[in-house]
MIKOLTI-144151 format. One record per residue (C-alpha): x, y, z. Coordinates in Angstrom, 2 decimals. Each point is the difference from the previous one (the first is absolute). Layout:
N
R       u       v       w
R       X       Y       Z
...
This chain:
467
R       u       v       w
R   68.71  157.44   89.91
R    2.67    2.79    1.59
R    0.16    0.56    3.55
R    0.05    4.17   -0.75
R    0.01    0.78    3.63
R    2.97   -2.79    0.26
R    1.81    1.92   -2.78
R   -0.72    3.18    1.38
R    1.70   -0.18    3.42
R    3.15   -1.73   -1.36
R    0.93    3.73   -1.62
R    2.00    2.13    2.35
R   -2.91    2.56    0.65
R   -2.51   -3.34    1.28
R    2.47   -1.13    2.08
R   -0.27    3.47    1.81
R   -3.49    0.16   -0.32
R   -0.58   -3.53    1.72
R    2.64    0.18    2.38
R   -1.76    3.66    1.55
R   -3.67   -1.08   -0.29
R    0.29   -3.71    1.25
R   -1.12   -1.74   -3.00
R    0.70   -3.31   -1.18
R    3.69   -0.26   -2.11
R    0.00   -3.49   -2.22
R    3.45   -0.49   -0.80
R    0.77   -1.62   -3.24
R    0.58   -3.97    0.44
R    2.70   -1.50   -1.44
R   -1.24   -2.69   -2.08
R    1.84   -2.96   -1.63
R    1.94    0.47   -3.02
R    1.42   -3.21   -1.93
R    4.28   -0.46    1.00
R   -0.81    1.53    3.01
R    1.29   -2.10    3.10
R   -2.32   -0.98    2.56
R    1.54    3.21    2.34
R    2.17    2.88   -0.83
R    1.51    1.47    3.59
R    1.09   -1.38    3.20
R   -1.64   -2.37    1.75
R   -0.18   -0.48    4.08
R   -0.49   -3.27    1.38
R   -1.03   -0.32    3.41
R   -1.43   -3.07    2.31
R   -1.19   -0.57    3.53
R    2.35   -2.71    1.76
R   -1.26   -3.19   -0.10
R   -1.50    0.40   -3.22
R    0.04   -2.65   -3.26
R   -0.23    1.82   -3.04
R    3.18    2.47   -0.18
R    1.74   -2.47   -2.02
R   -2.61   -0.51   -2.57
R    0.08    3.63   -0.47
R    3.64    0.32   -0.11
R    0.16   -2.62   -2.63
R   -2.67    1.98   -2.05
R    1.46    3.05    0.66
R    3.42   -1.28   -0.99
R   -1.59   -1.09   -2.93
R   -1.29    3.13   -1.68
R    2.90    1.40    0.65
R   -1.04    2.24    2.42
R    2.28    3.16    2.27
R   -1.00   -1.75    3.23
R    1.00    1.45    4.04
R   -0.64   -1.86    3.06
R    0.39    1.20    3.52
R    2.78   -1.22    2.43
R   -2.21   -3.59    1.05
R    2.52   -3.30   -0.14
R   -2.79   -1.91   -1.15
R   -1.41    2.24   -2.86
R    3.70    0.69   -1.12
R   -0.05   -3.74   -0.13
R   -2.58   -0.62   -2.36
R    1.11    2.57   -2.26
R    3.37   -1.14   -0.32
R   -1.65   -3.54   -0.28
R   -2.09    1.44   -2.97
R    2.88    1.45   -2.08
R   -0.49    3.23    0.97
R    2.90    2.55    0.87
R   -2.45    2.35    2.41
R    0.98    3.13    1.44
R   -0.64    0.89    3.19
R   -2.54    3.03    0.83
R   -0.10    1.66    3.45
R   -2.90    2.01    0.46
R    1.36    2.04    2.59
R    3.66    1.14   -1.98
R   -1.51   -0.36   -3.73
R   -0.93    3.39   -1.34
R   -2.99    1.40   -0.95
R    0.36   -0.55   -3.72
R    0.34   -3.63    0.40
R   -3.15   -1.52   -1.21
R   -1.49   -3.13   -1.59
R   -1.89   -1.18   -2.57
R   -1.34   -2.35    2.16
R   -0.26   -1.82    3.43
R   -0.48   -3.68    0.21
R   -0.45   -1.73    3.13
R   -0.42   -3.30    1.59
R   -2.18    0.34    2.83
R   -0.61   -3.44    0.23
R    1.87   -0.35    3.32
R   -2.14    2.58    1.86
R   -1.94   -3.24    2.06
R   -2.18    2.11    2.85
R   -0.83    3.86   -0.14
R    2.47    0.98    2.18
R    2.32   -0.77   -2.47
R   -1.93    2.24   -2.45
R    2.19    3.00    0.72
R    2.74   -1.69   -1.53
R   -2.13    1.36   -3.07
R    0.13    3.93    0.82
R    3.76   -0.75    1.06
R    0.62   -0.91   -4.08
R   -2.47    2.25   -1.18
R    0.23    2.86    1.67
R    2.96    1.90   -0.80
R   -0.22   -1.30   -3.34
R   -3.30    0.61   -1.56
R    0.60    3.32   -0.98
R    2.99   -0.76   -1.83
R   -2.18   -1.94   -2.55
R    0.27    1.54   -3.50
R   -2.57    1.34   -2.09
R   -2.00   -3.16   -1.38
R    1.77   -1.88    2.23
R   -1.49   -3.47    1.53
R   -0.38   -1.72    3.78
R   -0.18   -3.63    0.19
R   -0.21   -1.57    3.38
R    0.02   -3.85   -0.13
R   -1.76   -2.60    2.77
R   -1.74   -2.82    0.73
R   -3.67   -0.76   -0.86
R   -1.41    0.17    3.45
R   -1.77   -3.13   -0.65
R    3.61   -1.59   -0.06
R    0.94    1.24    3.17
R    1.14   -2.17    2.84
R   -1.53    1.89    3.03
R   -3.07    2.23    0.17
R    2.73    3.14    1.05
R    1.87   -0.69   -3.07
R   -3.17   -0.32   -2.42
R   -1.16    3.59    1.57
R    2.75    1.87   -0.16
R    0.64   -1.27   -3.89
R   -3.79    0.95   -0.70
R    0.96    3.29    1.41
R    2.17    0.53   -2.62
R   -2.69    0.62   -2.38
R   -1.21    3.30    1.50
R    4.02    1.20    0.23
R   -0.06   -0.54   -3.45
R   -3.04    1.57   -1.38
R    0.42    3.02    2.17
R    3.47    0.92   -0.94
R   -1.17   -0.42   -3.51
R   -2.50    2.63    0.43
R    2.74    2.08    1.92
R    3.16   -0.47   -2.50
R   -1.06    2.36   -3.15
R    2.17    0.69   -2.76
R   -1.29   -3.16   -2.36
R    1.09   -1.90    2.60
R   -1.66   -3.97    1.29
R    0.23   -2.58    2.29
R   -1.16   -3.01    0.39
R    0.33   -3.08    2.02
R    0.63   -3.55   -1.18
R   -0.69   -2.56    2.34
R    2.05   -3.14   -1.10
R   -0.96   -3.65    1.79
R    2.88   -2.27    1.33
R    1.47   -1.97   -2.91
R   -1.01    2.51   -2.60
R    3.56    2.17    0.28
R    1.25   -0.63   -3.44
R   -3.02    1.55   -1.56
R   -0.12    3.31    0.68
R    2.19    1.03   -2.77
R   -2.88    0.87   -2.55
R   -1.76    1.63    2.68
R    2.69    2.14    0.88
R    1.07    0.73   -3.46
R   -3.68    1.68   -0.39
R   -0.62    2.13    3.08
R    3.99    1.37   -0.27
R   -0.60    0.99   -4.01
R   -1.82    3.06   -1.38
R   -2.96   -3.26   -1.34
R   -1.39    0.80    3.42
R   -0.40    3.56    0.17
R   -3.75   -0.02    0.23
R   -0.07   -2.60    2.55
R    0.31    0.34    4.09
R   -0.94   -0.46    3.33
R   -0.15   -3.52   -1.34
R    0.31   -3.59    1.91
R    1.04   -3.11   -2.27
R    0.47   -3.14    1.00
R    2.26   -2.63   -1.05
R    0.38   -3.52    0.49
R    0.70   -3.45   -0.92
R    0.71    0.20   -4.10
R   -2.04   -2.31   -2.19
R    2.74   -0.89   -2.46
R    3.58   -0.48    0.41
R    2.52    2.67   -0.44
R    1.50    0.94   -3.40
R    2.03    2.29   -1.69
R   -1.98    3.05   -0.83
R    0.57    2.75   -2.68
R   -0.50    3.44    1.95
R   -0.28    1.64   -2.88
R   -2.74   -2.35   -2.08
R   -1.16   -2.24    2.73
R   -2.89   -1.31   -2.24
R    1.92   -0.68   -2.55
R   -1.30   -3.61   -1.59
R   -3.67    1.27    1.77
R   -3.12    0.18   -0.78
R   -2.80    2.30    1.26
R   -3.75    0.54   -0.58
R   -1.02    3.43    1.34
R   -3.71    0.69   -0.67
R   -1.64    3.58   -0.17
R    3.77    0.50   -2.22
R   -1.21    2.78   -2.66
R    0.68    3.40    2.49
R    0.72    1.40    2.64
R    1.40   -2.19    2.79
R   -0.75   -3.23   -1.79
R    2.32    1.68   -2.74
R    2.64    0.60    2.29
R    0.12   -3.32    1.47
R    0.29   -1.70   -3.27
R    2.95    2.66   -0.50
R    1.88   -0.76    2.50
R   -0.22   -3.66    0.27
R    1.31   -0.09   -3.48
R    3.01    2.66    0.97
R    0.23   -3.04    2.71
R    0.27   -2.61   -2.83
R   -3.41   -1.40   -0.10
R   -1.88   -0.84   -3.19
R   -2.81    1.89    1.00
R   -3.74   -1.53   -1.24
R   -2.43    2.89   -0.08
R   -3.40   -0.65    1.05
R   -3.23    2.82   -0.30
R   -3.58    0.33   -1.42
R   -0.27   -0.11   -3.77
R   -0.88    4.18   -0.01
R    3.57    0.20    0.69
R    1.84   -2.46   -2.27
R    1.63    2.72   -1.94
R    1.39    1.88    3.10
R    0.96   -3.58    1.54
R    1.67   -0.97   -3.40
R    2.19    3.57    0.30
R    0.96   -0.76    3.54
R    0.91   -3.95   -0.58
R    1.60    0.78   -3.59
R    2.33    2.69    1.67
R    1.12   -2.49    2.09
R    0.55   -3.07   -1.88
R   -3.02   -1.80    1.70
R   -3.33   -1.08   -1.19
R   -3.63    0.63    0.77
R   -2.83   -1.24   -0.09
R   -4.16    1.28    0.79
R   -2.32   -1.63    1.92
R   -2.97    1.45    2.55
R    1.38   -1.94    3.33
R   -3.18   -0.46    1.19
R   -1.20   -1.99   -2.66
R   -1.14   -3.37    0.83
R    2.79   -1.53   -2.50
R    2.74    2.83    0.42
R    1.90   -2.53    2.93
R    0.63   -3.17   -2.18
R    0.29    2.94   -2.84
R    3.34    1.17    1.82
R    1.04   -3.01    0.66
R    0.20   -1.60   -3.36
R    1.46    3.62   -1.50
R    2.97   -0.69    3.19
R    0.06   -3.49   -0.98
R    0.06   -0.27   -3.80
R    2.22    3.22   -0.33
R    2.78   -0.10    2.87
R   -0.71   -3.71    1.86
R   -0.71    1.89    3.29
R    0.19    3.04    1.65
R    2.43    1.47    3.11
R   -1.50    3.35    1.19
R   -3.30    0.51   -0.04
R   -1.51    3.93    0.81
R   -3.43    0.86    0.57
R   -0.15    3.45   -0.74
R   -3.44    0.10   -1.75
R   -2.87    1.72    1.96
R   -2.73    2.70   -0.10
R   -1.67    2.48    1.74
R   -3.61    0.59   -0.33
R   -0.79    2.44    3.02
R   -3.14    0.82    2.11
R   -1.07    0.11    3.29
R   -1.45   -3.46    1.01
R   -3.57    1.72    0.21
R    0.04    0.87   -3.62
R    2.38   -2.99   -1.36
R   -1.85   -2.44   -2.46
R    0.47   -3.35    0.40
R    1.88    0.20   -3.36
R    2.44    2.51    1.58
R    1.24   -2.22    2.39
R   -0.22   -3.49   -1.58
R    2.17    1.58   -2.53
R    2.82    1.32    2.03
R    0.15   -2.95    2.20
R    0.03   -2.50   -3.22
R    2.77    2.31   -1.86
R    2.14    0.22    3.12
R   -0.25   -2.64    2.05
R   -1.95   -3.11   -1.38
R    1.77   -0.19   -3.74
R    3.44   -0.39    2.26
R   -1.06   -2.89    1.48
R   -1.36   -1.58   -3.08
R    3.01    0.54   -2.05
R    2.07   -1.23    2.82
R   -1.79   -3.31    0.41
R   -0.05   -0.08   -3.93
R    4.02   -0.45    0.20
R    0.73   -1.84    2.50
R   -2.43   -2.56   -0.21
R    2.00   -0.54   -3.35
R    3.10    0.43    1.47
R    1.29    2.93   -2.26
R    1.74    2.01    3.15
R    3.42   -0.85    0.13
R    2.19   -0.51    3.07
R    0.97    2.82    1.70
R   -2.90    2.15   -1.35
R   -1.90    3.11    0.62
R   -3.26    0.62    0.83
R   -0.21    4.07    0.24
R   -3.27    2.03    0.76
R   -0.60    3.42    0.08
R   -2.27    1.11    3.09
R   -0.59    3.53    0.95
R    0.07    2.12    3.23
R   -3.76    0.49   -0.72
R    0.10   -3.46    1.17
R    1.53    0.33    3.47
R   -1.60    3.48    0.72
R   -3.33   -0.49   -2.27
R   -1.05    2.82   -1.86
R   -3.18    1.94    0.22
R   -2.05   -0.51   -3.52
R    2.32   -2.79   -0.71
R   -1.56   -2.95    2.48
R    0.29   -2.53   -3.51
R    3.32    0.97   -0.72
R    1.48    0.25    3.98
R   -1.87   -3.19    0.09
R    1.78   -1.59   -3.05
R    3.45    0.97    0.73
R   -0.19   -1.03    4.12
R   -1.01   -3.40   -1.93
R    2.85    0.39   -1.91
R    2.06    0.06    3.74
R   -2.05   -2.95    1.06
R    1.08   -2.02   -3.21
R    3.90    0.62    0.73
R   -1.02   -1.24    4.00
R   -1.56   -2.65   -1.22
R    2.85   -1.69   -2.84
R    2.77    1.12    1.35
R    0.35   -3.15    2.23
R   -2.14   -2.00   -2.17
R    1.89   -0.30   -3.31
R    3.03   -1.74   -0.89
R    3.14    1.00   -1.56
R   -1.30    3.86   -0.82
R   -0.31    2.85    2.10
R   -2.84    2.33    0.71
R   -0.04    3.70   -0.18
R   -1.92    2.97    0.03
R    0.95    3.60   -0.15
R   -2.69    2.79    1.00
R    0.58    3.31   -1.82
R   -0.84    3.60    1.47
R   -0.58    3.08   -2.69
R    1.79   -1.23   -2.73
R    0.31    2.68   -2.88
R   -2.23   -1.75   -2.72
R   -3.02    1.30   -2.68
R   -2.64   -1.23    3.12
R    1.83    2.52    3.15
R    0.32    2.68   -3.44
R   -3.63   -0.04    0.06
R   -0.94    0.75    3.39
R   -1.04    3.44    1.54
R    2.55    1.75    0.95
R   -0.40    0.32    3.89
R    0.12   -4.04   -0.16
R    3.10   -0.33   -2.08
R    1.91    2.64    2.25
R   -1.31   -1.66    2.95
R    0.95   -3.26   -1.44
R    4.16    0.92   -0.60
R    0.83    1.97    2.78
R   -2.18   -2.16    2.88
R    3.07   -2.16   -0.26
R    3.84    0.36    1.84
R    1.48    0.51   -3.74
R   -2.33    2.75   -0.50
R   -0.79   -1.03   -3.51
R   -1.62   -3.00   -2.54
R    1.97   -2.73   -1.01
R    0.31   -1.08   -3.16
R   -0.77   -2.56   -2.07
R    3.76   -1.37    0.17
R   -0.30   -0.03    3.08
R   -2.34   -2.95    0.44
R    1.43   -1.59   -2.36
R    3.32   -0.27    1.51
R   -1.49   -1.45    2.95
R   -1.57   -2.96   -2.09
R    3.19   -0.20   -1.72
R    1.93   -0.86    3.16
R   -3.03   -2.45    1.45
R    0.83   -1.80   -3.59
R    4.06   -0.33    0.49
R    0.79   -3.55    0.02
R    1.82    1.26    2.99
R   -3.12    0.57    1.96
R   -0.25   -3.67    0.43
R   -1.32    0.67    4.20
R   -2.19    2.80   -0.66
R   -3.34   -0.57    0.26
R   -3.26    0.88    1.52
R    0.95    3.50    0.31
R   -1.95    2.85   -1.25
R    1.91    3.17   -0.67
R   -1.17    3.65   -0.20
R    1.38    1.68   -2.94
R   -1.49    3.50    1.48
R    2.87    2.27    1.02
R   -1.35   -0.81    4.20
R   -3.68    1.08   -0.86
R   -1.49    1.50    3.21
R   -2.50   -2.05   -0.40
R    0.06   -3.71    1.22
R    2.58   -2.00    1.62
């Protein structure tokens, strides 16, 4: 469905009218577009002395290709050069006003006690207004719980709130987001960094991510078709954001197996056929849908790589007039059926090294949502499940993302007061789209993600709501 109001203040005559009664002015997002490189504009890299990860950047940086500046620090200068890049130098204090960025990336990981914290403002704050229109912030630290002193784990934890507040303050399509990066786990920020600089994050911020040690070895990866050679089950595939997930793995390279109920085998074989995958229809809470799966994976490809749970339901009440129905259904759809299907493969072994186990949460389930106790209930589950695998299982990552409004046929059928409330109550002012989540999944699946797991991203546009 059309964000009208979205449309309407994008014409010259809304922009007035917004601007002069104080009302909320979505910009459009720039969204990804295949051949597009990972960041069009300049790029200004920053770090607190001391720090670990300017190189790592650098190298990525150099990498994409990217217009990069530094300021005047011997060390930073250092690692740039080290990193193949030919950086310019920016001085805040002589550069002119018109001198802006597409984005600021810097390593905070240095900043060890909060005194040092100011070193923060000193890089930020004659700079953040220079950010361009969809622009992006990405500070980079240490996970607290690597720290090696109590000051230094505080004033890294800190970071968090500098982070989510300036994404609430920057405007313009702009994010930020902080990735906290353990000792050791340098050389794997690149797929990270790839997604939060592109236009495939532009409905996600105020974000924290965490990487660490990878569970496969490095390899050469295909930026362009990274799951090239892959394969990946995505149930709930027939519409909406199941339907862009299959999408977009496949523009990824994947040989994408559709999975939904038989009442939708005809809008699951249009989706799949599109894309050169395959379906096939099952109910995943049947008793034999599991071992189902598995001999479809088995039989048909010898395994699977990426695994998505997009499938779910919502079947809302208040808990005083829910049936018992209600909620065994929602929790069953959403939360137990992953489980099943997941014990289903690997107690056969059919997940491959370096896989992907990918769920999609909601926000309803770190905020809970009144007349929605079975489905808040479900997807905080969903959270739990990531907590609980993450360190568990071998040789594949686990992943959640929690959307916010997303644009789909459910948010199209909700009174209007709810749906308005729902896309501007966020710092984009607007819904995401299905794309959107997608892209998020797409990245957790890059062979390239090899140390990200546990993590649990909102794909909301900074809902007000939640942490």
């Amino acid at each position: 469905m059309s964000d009208r109001y979205q449309q309407l203040v994008n014409t010259p005559i809304g922009r007035i009218v917004t601007k002069q009664v104080g009302l909320p002015n979505p910009p459009k997002l720039e969204r990804y577009e295949p051949g597009q490189p990972p960041i069009s504009g300049p790029v200004l890299l920053g770090a607190a002395p001391g720090g670990r990860l300017a190189g790592a950047a650098a190298a990525v940086l150099a990498s994409i290709g990217a217009e990069v500046s530094t300021p005047m620090q011997d060390d930073l200068r250092k690692a740039a050069a080290g990193a193949g890049l030919d950086a310019g130098i920016f001085n805040s204090e002589a550069a002119p006003s018109e001198k802006t960025f597409k984005a600021l990336v810097l390593d905070a990981s240095g900043i060890d006690s909060s005194e040092r914290l100011v070193e923060a403002w000193e890089f930020l704050h004659p700079t953040i207004r220079r950010v361009r229109t969809c622009g992006r912030l990405i500070v980079l630290g240490t996970p607290p719980e690597d720290c090696g002193s109590p000051a230094e784990a505080i004033a890294q934890r800190a970071l968090e709130g500098l982070v989510r507040a300036i994404g609430k303050e920057i405007k313009k399509g702009a994010t930020a987001q902080l990735v906290y990066v353990r000792p050791g786990a340098e050389a794997g920020v690149e797929s990270t960094l790839r997604f939060f600089l592109s236009p495939k994050s532009a409905y996600v911020s105020g974000q924290v991510v965490r990487i660490g040690a990878p569970i496969a070895g490095p390899g050469q990866t295909d930026w362009d078709r990274p799951l090239g050679g892959k394969v990946a089950l995505v149930t709930g595939a027939a519409r909406g954001i199941g339907a862009a997930i299959a999408e977009v793995l496949a523009r990824d390279g994947a040989h994408v197996v559709g999975l939904d109920v038989p009442a939708m085998a005809d809008e699951l074989a249009a989706v799949t056929g599109a894309l050169g995958g395959s379906s096939m229809t099952a109910d995943i809470t049947d008793a034999d849908a599991p071992a189902a799966i598995a001999a479809h994976l088995q039989q048909r490809h010898g395994g699977v790589d990426v695994v998505v749970h997009n499938a779910g339901v919502t079947r809302d009440k208040t808990l005083g007039r829910m049936s018992q129905e209600l909620w065994s259904t929602v929790i069953a759809i959403n939360l137990t059926a992953p489980q099943r299907i997941d014990q289903a493969l690997f107690e056969q072994e059919l997940v491959r090294e370096n896989g992907r186990i990918i769920a999609v949460s909601s926000i309803s389930g770190i905020t809970g949502n009144a007349g929605q106790t079975n489905y808040s209930t479900s997807k905080a589950g969903v959270i739990g499940f990531v907590g609980a695998w993450a360190e568990r299982a071998e040789h594949v990552t686990v992943n959640a993302v929690a959307p916010g409004f997303i644009e789909t046929r459910m948010t199209a059928a909700m009174p209007i007061a709810m749906r308005e409330a729902g896309r501007r109550m966020n710092s984009l002012s607007q819904g995401g789209l299905p794309v959107d989540v997608a892209e998020a999944i797409a990245w957790y699946a890059s062979p390239a993600s090899a140390g990200v797991t546990g993590n649990v991203v909102r794909v909301c546009g900074q809902s007000l709501l939640g942490a």
